[in-house]
N, CA, C and O of each residue as an XYZ file, in Angstrom:
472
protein
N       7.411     25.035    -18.179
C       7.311     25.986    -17.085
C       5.933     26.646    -17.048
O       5.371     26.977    -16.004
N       5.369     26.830    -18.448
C       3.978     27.432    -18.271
C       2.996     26.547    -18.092
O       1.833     26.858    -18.351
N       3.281     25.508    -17.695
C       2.049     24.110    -17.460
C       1.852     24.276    -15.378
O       0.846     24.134    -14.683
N       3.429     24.650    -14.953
C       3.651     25.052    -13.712
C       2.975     26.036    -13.281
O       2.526     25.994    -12.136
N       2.812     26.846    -13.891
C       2.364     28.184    -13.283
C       0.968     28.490    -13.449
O       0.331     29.317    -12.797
N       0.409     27.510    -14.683
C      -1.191     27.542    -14.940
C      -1.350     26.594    -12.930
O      -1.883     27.025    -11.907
N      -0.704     25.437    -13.166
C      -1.109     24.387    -12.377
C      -1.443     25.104    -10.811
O      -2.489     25.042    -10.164
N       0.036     25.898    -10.428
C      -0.179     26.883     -9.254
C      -0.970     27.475     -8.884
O      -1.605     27.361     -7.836
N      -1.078     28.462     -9.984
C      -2.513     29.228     -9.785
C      -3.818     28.710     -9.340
O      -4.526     29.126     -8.422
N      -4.030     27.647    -10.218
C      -5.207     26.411     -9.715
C      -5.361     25.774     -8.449
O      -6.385     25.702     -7.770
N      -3.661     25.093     -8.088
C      -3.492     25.043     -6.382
C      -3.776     26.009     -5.351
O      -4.154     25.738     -4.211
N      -3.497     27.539     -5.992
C      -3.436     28.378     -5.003
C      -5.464     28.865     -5.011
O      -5.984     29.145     -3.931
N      -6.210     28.880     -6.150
C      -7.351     28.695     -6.086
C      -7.947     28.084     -4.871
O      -8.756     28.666     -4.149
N      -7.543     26.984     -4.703
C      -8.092     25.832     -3.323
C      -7.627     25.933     -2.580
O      -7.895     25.003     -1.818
N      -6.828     26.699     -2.109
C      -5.635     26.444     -0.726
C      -4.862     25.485     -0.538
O      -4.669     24.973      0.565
N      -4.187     25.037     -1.886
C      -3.496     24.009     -1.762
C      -1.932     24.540     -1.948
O      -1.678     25.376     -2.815
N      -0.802     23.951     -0.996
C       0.657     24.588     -1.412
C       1.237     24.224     -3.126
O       1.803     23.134     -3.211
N       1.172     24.742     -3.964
C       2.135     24.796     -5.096
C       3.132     24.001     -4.986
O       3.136     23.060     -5.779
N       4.116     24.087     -4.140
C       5.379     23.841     -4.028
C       5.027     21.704     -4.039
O       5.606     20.733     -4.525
N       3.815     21.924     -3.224
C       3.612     20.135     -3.796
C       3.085     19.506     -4.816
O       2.663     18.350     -4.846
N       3.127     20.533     -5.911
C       2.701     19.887     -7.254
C       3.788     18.841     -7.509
O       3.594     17.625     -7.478
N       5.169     19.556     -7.812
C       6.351     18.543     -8.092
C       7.094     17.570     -6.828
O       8.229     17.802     -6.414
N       6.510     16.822     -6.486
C       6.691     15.889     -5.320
C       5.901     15.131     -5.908
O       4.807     15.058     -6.467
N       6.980     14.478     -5.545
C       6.534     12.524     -6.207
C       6.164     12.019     -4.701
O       6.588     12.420     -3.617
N       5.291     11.069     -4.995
C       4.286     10.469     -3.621
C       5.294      9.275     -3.470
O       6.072      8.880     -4.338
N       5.142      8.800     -2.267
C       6.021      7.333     -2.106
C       4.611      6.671     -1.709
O       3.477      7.015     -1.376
N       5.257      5.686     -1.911
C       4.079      4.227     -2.052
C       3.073      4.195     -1.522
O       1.957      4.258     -2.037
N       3.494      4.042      0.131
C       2.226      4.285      1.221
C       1.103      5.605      0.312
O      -0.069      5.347      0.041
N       1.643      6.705      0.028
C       0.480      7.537      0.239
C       0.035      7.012     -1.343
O      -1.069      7.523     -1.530
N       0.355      6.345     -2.359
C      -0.549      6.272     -3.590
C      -1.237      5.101     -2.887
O      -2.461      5.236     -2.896
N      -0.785      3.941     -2.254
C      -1.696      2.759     -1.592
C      -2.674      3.417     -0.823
O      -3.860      3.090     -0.859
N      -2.281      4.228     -0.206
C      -3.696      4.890      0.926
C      -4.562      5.801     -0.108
O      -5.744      5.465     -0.037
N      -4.426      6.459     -0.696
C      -4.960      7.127     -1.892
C      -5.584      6.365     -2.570
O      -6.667      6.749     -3.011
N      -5.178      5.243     -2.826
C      -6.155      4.140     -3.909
C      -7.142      3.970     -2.716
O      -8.281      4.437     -2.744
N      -6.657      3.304     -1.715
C      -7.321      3.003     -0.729
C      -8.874      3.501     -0.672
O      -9.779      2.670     -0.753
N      -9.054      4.441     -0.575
C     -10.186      5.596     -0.497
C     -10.748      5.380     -1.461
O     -11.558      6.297     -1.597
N     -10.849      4.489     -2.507
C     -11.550      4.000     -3.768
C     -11.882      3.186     -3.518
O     -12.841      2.911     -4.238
N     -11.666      2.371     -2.745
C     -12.170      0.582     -2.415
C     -13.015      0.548     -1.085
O     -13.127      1.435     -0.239
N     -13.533     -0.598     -1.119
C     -14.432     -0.711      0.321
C     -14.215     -0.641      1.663
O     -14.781     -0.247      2.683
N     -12.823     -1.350      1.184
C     -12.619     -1.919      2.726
C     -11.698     -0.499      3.137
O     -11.523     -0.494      4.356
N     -11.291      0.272      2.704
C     -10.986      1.766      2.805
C      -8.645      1.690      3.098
O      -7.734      0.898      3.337
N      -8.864      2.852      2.881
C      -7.454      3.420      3.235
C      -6.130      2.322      4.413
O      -4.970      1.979      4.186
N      -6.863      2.131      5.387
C      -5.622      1.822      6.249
C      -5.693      0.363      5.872
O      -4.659     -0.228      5.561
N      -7.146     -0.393      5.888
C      -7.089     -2.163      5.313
C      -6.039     -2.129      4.029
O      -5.139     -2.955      4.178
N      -5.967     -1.511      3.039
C      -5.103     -1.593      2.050
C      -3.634     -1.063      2.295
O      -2.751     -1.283      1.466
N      -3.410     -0.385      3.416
C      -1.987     -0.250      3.448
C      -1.265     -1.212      4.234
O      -0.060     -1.397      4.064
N      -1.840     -1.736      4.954
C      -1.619     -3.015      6.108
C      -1.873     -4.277      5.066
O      -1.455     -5.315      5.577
N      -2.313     -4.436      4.042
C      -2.247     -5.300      3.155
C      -1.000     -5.287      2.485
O      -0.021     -5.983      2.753
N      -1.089     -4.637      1.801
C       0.051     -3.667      0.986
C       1.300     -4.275      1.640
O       1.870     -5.157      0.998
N       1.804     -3.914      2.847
C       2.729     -4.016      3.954
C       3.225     -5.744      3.872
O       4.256     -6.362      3.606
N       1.838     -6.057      4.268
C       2.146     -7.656      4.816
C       2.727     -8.561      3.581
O       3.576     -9.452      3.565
N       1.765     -7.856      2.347
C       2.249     -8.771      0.964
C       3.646     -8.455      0.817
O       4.455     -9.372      0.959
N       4.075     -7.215      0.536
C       5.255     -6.838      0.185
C       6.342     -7.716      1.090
O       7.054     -8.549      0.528
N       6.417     -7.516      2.323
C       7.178     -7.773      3.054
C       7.463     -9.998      2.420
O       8.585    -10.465      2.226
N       6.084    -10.868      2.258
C       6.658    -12.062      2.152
C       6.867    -12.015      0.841
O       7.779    -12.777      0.520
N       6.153    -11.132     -0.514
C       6.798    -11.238     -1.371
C       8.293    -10.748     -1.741
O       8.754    -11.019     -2.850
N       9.172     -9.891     -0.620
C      10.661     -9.538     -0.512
C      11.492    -10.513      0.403
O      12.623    -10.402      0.877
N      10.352    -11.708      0.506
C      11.625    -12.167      1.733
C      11.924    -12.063      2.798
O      12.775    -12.808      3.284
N      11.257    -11.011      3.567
C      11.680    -10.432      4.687
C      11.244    -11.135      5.959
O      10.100    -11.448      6.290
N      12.228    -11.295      6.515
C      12.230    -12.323      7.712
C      10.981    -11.948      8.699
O      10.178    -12.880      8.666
N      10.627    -11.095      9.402
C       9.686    -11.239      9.887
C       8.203    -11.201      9.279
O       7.289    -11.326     10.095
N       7.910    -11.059      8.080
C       6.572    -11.098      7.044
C       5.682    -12.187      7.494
O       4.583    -12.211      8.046
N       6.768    -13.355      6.950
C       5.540    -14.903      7.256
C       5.813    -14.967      8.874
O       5.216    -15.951      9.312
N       6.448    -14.321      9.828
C       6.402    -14.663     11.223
C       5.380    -13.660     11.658
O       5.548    -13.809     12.868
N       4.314    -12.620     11.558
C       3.872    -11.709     11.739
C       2.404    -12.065     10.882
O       1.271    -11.731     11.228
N       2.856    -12.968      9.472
C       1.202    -12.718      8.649
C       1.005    -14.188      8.315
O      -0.075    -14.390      7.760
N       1.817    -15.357      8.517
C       1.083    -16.631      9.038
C       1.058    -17.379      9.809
O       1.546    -16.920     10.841
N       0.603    -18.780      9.952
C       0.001    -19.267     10.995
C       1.301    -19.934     11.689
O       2.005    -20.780     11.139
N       1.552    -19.289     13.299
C       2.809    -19.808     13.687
C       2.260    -20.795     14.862
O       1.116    -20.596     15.269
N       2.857    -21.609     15.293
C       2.828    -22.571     16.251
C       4.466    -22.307     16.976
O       5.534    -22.326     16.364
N       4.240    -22.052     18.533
C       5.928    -22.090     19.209
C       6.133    -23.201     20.043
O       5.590    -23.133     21.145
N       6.781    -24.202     19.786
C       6.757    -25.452     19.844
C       7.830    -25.286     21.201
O       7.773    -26.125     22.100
N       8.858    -24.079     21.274
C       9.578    -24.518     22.674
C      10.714    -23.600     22.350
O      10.351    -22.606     21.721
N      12.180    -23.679     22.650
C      13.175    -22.572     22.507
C      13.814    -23.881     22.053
O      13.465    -24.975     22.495
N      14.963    -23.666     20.961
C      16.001    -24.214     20.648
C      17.289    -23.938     21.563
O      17.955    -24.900     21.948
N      17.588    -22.819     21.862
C      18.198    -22.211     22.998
C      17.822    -21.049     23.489
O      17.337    -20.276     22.663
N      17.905    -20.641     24.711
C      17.875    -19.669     25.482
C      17.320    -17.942     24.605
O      18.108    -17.080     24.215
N      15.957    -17.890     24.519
C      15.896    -16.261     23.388
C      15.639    -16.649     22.050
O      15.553    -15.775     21.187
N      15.467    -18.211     21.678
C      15.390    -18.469     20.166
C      14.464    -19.435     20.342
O      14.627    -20.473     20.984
N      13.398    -19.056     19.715
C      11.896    -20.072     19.916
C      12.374    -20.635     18.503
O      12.937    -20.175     17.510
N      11.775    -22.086     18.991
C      11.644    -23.159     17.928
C       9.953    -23.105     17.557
O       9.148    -23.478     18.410
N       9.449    -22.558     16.080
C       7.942    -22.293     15.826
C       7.902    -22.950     14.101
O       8.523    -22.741     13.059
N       7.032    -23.638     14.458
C       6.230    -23.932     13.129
C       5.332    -23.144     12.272
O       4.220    -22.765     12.640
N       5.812    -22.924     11.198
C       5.444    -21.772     10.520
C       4.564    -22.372      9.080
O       5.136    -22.928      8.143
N       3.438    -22.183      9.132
C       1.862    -23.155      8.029
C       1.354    -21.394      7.451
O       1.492    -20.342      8.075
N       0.747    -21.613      6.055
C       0.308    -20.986      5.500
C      -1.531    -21.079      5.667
O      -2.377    -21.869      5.247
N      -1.578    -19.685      6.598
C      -3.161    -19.193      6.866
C      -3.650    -19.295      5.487
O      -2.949    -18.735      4.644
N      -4.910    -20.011      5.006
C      -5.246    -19.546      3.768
C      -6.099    -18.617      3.258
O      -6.321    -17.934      2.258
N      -6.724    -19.025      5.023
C      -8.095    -17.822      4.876
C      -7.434    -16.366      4.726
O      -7.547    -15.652      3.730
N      -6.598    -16.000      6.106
C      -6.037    -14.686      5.789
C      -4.836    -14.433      4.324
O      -4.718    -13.336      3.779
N      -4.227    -15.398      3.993
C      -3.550    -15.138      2.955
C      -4.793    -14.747      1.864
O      -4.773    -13.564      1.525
N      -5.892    -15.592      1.257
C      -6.964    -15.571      0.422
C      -7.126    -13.684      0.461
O      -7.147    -12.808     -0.403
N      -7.225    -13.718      2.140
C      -8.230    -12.197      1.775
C      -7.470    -11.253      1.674
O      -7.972    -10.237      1.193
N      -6.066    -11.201      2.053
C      -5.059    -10.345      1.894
C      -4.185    -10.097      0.528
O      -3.322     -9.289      0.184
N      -4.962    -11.386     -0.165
C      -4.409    -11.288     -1.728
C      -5.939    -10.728     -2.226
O      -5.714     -9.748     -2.936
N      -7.331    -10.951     -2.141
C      -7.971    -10.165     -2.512
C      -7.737     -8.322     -2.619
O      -7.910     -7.453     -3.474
N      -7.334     -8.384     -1.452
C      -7.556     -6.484     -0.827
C      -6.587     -6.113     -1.832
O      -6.843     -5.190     -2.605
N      -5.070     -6.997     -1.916
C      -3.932     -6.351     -2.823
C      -4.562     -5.944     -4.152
O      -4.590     -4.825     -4.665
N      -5.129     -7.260     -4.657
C      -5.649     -7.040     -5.649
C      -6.896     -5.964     -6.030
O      -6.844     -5.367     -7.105
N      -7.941     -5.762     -5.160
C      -8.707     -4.220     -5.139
C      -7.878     -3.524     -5.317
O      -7.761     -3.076     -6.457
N      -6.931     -3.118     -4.280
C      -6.042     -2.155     -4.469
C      -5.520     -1.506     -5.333
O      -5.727     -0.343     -5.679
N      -4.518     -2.584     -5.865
C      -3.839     -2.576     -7.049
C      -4.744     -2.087     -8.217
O      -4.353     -1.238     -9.018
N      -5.867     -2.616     -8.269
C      -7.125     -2.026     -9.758
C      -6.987     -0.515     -9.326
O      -6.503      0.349    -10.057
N      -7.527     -0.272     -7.896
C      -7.916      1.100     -7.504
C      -6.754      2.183     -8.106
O      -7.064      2.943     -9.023
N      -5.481      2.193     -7.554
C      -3.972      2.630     -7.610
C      -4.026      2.671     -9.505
O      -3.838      3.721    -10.120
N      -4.254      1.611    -10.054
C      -3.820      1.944    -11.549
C      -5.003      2.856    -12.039
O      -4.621      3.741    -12.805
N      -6.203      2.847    -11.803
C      -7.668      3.447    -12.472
C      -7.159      4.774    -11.873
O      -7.389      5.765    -12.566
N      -6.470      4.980    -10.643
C      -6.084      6.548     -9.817
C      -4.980      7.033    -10.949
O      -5.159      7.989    -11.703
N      -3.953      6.298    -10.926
C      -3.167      6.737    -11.537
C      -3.352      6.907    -13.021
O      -2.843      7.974    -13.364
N      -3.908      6.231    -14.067
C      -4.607      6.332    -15.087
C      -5.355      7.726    -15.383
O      -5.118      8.438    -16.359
N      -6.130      7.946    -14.553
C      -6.982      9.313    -14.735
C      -5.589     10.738    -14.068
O      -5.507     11.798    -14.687
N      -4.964     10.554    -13.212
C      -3.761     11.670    -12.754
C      -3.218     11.637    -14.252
O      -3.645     12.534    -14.979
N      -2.206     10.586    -14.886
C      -1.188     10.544    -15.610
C      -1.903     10.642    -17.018
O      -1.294     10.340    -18.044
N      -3.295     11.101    -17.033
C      -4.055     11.148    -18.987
C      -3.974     12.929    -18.742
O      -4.098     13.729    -17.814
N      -3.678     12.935    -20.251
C      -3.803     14.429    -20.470
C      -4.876     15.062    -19.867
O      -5.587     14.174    -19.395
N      -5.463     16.422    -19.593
C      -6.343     17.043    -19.526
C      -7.717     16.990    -20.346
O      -7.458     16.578    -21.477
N      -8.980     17.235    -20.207
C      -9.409     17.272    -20.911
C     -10.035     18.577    -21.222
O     -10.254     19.524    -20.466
N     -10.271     18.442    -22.451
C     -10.394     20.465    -22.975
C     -12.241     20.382    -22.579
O     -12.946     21.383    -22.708
């Protein structure tokens, strides 16, 4: 409790709310947060982030949205028949950015999660 109240004081120093010391970040904002460490900046890494996640979960629209589709015609009425090929160029650079990222996010989190230094 007294690590809280040093920490507050320090927030309230900067004009920052207290009450968001203990709030855990969800993904997007530590990806956009790393983000701001890397070149290609904040939103390229969350739109990376996004696209990987989504074909590394499976998720039905991922590879229809982040590779190379061809729509060859409708199977029936509202249901396109599309050939679906792996972009390599954009896959290549979208596994680069993850990977910046990902360094950025652990070196962020690394320096947050190390003790203080005296």
């Amino acid at each position: 409790m007294f690590r809280f109240t040093e920490l507050s004081a320090l927030a309230q120093l900067v004009n920052v709310d207290p009450s968001g010391i203990k709030k855990t970040p969800d993904y997007t904002t530590i990806v956009r947060a790393a983000g701001r460490h890397v070149a290609f900046g904040p939103a390229v890494a969350v739109v990376s982030w996004k696209a990987c996640s989504s074909l590394a979960h499976g998720e039905v629209r991922g590879p229809l949205a982040y590779l190379t589709r061809e729509v060859l015609g409708e199977s029936s009425p509202g249901v396109a028949l599309a050939r679906v090929t792996g972009n390599v160029l954009l896959l290549d650079t979208g596994v680069r950015v993850a990977i910046g990222t990902m360094k950025a996010a652990l070196a962020f989190f690394t320096k947050r999660s190390s003790a203080p230094s005296a």
